[in-house]
ChimeraX commands (.cxc) that place a marker at each C-alpha (Angstrom):
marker #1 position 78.23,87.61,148.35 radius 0.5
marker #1 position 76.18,84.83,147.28 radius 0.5
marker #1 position 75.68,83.92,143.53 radius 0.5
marker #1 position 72.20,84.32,142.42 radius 0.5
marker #1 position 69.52,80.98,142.85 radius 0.5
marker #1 position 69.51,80.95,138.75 radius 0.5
marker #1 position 73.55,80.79,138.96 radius 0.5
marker #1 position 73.70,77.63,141.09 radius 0.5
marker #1 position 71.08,75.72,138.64 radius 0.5
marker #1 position 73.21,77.20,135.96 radius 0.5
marker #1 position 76.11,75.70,138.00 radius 0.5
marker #1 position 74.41,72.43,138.77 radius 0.5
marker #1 position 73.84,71.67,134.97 radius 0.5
marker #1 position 77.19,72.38,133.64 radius 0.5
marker #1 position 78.75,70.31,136.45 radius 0.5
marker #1 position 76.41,67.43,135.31 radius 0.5
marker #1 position 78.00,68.09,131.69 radius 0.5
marker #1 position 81.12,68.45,133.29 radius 0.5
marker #1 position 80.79,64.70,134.54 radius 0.5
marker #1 position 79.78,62.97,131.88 radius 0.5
marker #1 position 76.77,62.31,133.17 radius 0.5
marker #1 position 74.97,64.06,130.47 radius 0.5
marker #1 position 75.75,63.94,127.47 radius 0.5
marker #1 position 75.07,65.43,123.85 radius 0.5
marker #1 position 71.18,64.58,123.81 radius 0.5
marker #1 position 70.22,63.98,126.82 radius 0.5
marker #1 position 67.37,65.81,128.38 radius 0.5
marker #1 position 67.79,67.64,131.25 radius 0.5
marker #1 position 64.91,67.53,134.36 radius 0.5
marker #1 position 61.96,69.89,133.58 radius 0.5
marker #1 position 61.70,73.41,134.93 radius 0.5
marker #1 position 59.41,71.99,137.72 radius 0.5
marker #1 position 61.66,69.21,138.91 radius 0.5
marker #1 position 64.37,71.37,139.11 radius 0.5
marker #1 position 61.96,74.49,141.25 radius 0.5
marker #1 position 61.27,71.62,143.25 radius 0.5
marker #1 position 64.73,69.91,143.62 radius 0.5
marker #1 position 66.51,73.83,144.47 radius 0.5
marker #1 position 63.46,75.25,146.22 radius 0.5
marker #1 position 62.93,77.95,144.04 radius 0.5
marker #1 position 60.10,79.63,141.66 radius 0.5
marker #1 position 60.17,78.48,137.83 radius 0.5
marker #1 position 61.06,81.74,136.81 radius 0.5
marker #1 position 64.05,81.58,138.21 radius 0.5
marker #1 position 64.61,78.00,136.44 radius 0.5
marker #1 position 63.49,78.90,133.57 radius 0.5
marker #1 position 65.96,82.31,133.02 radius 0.5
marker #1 position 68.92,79.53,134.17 radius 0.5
marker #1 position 67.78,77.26,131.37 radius 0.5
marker #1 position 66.94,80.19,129.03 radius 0.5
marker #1 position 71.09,81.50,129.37 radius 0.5
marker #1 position 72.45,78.23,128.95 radius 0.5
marker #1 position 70.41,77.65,125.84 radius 0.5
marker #1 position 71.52,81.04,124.85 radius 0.5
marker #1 position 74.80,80.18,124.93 radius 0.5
marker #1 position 74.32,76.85,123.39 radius 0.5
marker #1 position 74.60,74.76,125.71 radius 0.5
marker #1 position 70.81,73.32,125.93 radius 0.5
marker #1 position 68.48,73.21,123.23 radius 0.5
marker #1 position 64.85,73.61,124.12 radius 0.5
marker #1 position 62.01,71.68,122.18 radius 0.5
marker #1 position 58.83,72.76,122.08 radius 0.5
marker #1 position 56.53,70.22,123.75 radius 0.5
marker #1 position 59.35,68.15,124.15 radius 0.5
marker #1 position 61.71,69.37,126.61 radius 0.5
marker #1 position 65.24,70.61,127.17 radius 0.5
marker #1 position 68.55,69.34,125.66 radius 0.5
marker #1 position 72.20,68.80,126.12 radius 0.5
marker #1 position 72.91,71.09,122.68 radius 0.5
marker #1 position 75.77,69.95,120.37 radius 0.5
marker #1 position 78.94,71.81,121.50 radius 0.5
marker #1 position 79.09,74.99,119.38 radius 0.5
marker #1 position 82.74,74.67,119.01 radius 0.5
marker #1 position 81.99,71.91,116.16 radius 0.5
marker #1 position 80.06,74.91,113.95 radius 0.5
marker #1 position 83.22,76.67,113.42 radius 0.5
marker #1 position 85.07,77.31,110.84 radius 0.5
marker #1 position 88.92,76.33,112.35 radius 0.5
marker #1 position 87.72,73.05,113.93 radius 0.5
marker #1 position 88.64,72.56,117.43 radius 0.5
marker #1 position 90.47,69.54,116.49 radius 0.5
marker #1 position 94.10,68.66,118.02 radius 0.5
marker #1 position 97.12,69.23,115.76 radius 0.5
marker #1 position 97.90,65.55,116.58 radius 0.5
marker #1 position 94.82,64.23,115.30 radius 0.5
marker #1 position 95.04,65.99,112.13 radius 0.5
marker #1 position 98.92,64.99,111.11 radius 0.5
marker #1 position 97.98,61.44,112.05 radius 0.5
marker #1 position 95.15,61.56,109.55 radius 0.5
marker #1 position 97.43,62.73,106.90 radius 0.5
marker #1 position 99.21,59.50,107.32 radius 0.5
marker #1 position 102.07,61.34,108.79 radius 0.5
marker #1 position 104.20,60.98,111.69 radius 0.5
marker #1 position 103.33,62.98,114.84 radius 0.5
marker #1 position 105.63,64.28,117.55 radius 0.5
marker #1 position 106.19,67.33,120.03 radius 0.5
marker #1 position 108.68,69.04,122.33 radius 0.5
marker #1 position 107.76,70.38,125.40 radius 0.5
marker #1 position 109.99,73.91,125.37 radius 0.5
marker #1 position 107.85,74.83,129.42 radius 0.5
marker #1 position 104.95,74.26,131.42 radius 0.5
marker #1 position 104.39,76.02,134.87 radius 0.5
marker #1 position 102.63,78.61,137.11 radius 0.5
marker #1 position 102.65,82.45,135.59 radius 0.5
marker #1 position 101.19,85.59,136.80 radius 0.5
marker #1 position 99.03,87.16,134.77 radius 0.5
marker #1 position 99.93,91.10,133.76 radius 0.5
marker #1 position 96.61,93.78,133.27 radius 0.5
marker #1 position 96.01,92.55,129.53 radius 0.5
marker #1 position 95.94,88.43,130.34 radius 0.5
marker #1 position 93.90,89.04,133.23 radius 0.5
marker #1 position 91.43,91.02,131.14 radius 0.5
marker #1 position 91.34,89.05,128.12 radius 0.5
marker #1 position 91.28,85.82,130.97 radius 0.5
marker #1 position 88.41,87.56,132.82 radius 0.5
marker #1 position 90.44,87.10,135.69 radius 0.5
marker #1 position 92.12,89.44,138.30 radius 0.5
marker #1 position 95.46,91.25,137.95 radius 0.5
marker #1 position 98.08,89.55,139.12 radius 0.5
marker #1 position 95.90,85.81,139.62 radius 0.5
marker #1 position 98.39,82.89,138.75 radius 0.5
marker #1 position 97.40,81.16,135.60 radius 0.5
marker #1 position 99.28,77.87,133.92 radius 0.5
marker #1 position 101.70,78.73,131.33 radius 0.5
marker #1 position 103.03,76.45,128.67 radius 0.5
marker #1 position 105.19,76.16,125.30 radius 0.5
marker #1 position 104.80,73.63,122.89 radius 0.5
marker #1 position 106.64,72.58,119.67 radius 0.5
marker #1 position 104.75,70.07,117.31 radius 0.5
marker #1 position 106.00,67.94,114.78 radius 0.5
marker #1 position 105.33,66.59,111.26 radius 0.5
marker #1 position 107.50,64.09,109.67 radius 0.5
marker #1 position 110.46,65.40,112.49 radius 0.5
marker #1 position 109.63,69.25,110.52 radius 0.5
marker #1 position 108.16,71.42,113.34 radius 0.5
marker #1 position 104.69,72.50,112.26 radius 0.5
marker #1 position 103.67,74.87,114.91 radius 0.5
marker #1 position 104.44,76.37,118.25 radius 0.5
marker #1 position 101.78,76.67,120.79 radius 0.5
marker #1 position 102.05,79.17,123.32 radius 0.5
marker #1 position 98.77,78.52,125.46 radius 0.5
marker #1 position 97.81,80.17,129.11 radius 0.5
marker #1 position 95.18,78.16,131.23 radius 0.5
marker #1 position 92.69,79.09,133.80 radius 0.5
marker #1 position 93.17,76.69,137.11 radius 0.5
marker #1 position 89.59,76.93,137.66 radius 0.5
marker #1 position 89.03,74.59,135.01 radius 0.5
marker #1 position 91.83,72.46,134.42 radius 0.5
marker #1 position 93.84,72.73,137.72 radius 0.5
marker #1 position 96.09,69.63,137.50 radius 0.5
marker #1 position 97.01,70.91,133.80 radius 0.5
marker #1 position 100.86,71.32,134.49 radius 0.5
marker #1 position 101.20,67.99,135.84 radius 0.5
marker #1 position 100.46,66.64,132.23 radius 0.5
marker #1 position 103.03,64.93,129.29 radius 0.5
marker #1 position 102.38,66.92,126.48 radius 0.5
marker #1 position 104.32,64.35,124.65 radius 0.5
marker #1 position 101.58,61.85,124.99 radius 0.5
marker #1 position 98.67,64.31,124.65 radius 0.5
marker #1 position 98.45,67.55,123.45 radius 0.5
marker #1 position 96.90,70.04,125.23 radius 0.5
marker #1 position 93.95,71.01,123.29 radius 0.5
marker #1 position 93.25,66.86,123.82 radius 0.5
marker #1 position 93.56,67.03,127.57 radius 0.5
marker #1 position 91.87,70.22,127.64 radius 0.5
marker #1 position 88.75,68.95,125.45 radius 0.5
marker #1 position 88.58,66.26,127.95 radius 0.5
marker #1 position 88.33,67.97,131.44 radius 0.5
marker #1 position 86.94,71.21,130.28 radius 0.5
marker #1 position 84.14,70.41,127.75 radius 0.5
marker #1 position 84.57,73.88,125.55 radius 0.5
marker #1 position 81.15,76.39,125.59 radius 0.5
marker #1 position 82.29,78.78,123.54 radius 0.5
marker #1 position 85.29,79.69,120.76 radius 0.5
marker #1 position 86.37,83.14,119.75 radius 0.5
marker #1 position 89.23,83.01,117.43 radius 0.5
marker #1 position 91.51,85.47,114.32 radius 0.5
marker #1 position 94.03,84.37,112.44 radius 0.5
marker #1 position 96.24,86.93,110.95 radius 0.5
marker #1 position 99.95,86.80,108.84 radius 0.5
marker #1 position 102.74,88.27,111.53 radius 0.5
marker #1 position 106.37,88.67,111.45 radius 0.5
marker #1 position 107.94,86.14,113.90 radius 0.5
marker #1 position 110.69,86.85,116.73 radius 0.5
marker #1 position 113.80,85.29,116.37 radius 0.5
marker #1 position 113.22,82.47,118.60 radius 0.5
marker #1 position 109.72,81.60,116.97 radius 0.5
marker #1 position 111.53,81.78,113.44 radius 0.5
marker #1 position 114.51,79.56,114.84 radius 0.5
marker #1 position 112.06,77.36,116.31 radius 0.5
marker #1 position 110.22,76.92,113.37 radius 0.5
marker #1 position 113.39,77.07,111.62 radius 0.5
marker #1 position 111.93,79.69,108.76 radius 0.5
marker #1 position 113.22,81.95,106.35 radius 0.5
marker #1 position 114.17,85.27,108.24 radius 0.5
marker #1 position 111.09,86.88,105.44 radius 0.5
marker #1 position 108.76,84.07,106.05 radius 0.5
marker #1 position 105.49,85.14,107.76 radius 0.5
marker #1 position 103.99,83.18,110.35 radius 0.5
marker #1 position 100.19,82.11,110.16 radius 0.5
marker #1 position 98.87,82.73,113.49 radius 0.5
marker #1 position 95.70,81.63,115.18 radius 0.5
marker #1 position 94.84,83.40,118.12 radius 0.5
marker #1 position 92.06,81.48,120.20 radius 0.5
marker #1 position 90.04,81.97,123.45 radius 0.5
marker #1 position 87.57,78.81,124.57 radius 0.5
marker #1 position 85.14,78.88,127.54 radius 0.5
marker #1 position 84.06,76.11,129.94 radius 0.5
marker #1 position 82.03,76.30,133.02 radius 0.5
marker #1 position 81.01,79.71,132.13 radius 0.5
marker #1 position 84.72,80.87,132.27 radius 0.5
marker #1 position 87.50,81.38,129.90 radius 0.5
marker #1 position 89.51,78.15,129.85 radius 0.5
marker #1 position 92.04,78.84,127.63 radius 0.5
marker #1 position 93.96,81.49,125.55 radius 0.5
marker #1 position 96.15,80.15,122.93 radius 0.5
marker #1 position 98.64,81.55,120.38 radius 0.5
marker #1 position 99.36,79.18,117.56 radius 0.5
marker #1 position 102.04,79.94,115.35 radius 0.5
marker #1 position 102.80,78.03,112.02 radius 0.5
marker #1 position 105.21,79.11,108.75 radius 0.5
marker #1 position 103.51,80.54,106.26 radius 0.5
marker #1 position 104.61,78.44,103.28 radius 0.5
marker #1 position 104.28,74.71,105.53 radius 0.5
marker #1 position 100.56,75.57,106.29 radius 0.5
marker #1 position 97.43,76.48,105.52 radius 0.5
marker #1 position 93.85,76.64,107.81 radius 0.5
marker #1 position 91.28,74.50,106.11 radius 0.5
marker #1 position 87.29,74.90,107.13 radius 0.5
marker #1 position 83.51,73.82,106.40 radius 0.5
marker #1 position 80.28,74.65,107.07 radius 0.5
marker link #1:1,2 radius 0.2
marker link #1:2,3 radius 0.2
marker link #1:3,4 radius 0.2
marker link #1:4,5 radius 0.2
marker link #1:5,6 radius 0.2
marker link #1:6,7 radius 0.2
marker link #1:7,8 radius 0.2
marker link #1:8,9 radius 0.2
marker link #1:9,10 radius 0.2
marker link #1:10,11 radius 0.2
marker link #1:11,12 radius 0.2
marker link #1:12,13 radius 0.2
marker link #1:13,14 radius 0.2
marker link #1:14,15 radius 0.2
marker link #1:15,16 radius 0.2
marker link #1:16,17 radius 0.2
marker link #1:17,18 radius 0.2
marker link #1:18,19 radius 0.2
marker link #1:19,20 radius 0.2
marker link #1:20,21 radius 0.2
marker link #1:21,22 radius 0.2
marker link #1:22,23 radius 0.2
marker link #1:23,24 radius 0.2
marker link #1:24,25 radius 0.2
marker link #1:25,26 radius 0.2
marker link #1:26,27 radius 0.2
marker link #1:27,28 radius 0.2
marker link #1:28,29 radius 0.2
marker link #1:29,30 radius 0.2
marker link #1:30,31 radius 0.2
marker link #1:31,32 radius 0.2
marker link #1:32,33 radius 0.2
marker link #1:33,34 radius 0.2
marker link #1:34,35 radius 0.2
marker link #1:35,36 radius 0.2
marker link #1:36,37 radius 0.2
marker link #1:37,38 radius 0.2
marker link #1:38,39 radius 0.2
marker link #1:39,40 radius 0.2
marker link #1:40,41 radius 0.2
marker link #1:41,42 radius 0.2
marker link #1:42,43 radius 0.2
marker link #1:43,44 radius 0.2
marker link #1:44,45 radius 0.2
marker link #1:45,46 radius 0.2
marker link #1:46,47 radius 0.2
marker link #1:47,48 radius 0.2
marker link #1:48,49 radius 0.2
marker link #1:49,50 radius 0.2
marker link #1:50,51 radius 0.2
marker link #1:51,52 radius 0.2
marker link #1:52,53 radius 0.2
marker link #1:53,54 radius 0.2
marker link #1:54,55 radius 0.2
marker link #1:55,56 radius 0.2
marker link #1:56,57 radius 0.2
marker link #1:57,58 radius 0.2
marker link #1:58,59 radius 0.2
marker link #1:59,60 radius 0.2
marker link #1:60,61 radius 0.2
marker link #1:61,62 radius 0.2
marker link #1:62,63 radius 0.2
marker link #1:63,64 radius 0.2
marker link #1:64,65 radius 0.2
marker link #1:65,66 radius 0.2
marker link #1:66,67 radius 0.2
marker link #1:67,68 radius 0.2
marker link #1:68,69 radius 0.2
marker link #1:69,70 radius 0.2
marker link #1:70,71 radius 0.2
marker link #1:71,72 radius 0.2
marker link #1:72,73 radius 0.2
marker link #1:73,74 radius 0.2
marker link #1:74,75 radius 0.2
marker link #1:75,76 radius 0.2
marker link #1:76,77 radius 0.2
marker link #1:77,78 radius 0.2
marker link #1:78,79 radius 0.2
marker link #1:79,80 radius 0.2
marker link #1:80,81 radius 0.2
marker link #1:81,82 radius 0.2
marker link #1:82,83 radius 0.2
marker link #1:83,84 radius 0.2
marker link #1:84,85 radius 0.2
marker link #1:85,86 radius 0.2
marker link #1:86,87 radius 0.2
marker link #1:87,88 radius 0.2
marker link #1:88,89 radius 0.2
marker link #1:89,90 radius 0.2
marker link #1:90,91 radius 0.2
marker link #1:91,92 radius 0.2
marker link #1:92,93 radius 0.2
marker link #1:93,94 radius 0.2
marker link #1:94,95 radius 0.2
marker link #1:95,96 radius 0.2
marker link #1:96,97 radius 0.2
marker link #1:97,98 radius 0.2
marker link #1:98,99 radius 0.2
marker link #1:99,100 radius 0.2
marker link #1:100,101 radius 0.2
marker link #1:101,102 radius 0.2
marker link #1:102,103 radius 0.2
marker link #1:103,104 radius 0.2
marker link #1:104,105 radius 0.2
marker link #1:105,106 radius 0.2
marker link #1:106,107 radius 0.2
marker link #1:107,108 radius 0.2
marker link #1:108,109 radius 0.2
marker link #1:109,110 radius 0.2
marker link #1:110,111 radius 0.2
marker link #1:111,112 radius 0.2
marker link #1:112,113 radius 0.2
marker link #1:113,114 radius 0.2
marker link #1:114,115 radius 0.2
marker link #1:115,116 radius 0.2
marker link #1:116,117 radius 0.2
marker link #1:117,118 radius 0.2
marker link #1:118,119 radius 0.2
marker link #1:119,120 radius 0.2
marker link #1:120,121 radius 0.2
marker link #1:121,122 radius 0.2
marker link #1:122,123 radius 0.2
marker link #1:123,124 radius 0.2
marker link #1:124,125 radius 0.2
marker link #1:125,126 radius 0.2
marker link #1:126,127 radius 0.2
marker link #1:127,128 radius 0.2
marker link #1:128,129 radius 0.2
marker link #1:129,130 radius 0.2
marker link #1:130,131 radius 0.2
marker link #1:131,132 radius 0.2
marker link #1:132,133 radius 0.2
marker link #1:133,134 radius 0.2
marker link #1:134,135 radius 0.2
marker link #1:135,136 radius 0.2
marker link #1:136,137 radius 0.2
marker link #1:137,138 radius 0.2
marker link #1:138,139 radius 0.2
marker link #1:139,140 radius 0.2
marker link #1:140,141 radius 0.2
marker link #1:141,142 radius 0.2
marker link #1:142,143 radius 0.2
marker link #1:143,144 radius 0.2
marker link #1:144,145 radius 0.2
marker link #1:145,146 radius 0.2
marker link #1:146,147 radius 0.2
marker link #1:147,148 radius 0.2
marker link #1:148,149 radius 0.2
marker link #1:149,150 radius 0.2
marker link #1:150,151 radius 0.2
marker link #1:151,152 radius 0.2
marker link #1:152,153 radius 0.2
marker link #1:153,154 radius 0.2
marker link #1:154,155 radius 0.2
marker link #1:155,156 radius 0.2
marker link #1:156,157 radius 0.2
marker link #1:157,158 radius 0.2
marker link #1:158,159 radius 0.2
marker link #1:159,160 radius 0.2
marker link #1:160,161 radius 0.2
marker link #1:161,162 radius 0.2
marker link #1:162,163 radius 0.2
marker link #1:163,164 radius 0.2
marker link #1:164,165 radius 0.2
marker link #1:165,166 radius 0.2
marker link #1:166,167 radius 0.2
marker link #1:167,168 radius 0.2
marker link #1:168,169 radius 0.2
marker link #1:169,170 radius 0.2
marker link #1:170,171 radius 0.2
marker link #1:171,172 radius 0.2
marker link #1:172,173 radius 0.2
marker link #1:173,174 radius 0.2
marker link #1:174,175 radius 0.2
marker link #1:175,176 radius 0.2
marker link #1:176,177 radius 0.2
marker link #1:177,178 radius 0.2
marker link #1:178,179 radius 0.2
marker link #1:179,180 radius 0.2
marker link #1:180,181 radius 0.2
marker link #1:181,182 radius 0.2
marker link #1:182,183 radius 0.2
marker link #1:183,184 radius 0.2
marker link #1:184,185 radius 0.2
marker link #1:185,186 radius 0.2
marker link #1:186,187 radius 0.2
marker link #1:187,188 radius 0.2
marker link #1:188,189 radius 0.2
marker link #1:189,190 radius 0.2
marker link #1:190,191 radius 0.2
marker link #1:191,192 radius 0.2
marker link #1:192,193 radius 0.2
marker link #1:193,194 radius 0.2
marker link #1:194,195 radius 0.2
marker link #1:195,196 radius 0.2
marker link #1:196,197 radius 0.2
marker link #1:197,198 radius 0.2
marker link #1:198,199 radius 0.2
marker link #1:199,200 radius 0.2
marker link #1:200,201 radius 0.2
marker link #1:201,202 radius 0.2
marker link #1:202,203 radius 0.2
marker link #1:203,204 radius 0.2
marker link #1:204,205 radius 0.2
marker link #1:205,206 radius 0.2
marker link #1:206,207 radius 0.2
marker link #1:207,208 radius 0.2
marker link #1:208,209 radius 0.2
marker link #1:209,210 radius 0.2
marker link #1:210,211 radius 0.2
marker link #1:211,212 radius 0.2
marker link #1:212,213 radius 0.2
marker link #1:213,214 radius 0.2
marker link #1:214,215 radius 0.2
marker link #1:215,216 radius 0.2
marker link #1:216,217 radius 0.2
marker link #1:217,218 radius 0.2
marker link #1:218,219 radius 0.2
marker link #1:219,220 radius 0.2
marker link #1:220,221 radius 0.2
marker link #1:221,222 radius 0.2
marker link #1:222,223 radius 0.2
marker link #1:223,224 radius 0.2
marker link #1:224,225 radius 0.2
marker link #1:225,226 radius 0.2
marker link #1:226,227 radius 0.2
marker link #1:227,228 radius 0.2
marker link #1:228,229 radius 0.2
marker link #1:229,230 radius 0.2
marker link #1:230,231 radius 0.2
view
């Protein structure tokens, strides 16, 4: 079946987004040159460019025109800033383990919390990060091919994830908890905590290209961390 017209304008932006080739602030072509450039009533460009800025991706002016919108990722309250980036900036020393990265298979509840089908093969990858040679967290982190599709071929050690990630797939959307858990006995060993320590853990689902990109689990001890936010 063939996506609606609105879809492949919808399409055609975030691929220009995508690129590059727009960036935050640029405006986009007006409703006419883009009826004229897909053949199609302004309606149906104007419910495409309606969604988008519903979902934050354009900003409409009046009498101005349409806008690449500030990703809404940056409103939130846990930044969607790499773990790297913020040891660094405590004048620390960064460093990270990779404990696996390959193909996985997602079960009934990835797929549905992926928006994906049962059993659709989805990248699958551990990572152990380091402060000062004390690990920090462990990142547990499934990724949807769609968007990132040479994501297993990456060093993990040089980048992080959420770096590479931020790079290819240009985030839409964040949903994200953060509760206090009981770790496993691998996480705690990993982590090397108390067996009573809890673990702070940030649970986190991004969207790019209209898609969920990423699910992550990010597990930290309890008494080496603490989440830190602003509006």
């Amino acid at each position: 079946m063939n996506a609606p017209a609105y879809q492949g304008i919808k399409d055609f932006i975030l691929a220009r987004i995508h690129a590059g080739e727009w960036a935050e602030g640029d405006q986009v072509p007006s409703e006419n040159e883009l009826a004229r450039e897909f053949n199609v009533a302004r309606m149906t460009v104007n419910r495409a460019l309606r969604e988008l800025t519903s979902e934050q991706v354009l900003t409409r002016v009046q009498g101005s025109g349409t806008f690449v919108a500030r990703p809404k990722y940056e409103s939130t309250l846990v930044a969607i800033r790499s773990i790297s980036d913020e040891i660094v900036a405590r004048g620390h020393r960064y460093q990270a383990k990779v404990l696996h990265i390959g193909a996985s298979i997602a079960d009934a509840a990835l797929a549905e919390e992926m928006q994906v089908s049962a059993g659709s093969p989805v990248f699958h990858s551990r990572v152990l990060h380091f402060e000062n040679d004390e690990p920090v967290q462990l990142e547990e982190r499934w990724v949807n091919p769609a968007v990132a599709p040479e994501y297993a071929l990456q060093d993990f050690t040089n980048t992080t994830p959420n770096q590479y990630l931020v790079r290819v797939a240009p985030l839409q959307r964040v949903e994200y908890r953060i509760e206090a858990l009981a770790a496993d006995g691998d996480t705690r060993e990993l982590l090397t905590m108390d067996e009573r320590e809890p673990c702070l853990v940030l649970h986190r689902r991004t969207w790019s290209q209209s898609q969920v990109a990423s699910i992550a689990n990010l597990w930290h001890p309890g008494s080496r961390y603490r989440f830190t936010g602003h509006f």
